[in-house]
C-alpha positions as CSV (number, residue, x, y, z in Angstrom):
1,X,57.0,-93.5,2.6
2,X,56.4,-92.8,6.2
3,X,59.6,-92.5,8.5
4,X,59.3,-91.8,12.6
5,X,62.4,-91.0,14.1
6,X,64.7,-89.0,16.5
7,X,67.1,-89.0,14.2
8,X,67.4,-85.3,12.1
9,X,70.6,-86.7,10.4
10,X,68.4,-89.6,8.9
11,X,65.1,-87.4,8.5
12,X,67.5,-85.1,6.5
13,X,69.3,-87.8,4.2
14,X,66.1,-89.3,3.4
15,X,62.9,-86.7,3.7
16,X,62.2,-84.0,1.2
17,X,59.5,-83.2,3.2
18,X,59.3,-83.3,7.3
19,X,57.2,-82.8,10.5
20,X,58.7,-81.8,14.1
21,X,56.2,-82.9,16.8
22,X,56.7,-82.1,20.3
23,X,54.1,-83.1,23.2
24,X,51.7,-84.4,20.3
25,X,51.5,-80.8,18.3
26,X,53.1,-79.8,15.0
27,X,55.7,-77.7,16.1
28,X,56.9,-77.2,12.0
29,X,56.4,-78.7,8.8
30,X,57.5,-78.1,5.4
31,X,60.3,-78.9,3.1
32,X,63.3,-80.1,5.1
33,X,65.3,-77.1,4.7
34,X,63.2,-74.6,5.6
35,X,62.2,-76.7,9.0
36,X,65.8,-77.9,10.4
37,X,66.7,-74.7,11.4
38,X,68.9,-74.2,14.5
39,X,65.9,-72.6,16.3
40,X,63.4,-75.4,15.7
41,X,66.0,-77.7,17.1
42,X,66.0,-75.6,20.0
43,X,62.5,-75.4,20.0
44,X,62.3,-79.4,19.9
45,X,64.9,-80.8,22.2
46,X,66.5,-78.1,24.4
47,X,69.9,-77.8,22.4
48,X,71.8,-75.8,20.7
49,X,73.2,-77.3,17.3
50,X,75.1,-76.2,14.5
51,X,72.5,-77.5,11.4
52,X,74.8,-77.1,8.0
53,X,74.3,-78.7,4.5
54,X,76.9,-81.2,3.9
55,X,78.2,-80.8,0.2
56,X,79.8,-84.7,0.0
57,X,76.6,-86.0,1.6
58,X,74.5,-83.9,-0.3
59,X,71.7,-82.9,2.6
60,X,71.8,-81.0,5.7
61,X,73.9,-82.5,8.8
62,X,72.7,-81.7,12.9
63,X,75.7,-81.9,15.2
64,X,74.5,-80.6,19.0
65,X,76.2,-78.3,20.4
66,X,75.3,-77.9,23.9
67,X,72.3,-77.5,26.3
68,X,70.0,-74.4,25.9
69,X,70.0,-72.5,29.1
């Protein structure tokens, strides 16, 4: 399955595997873990988040933080 979204929380809950594109280049790819990093995020969308695996939900969980300065 193929999913294209804005939303990490979803990409996280239901990708093993995931690509971050930003302006129409692969900014990372690989196993979900290893690319929803805090920096990536930064990378991405300009924010600082707090990126944390959720033991009840059983994947990682994205809650922005702030703006990047």
């Amino acid at each position: 399955m193929v999913v294209s979204t804005h939303d990490l929380n979803l990409a996280a809950a239901l990708c093993g595997e995931i690509a971050l594109l930003k302006q129409g280049r692969v900014l990372a790819q690989g196993s979900t873990q290893d690319v929803l990093t805090e920096a990536n995020i930064r990378a991405l969308y300009g924010v600082e988040a707090d990126v944390r695996f959720h033991d009840r939900a059983g994947h990682l969980t994205v809650v922005p933080i702030a703006r990047s300065m």
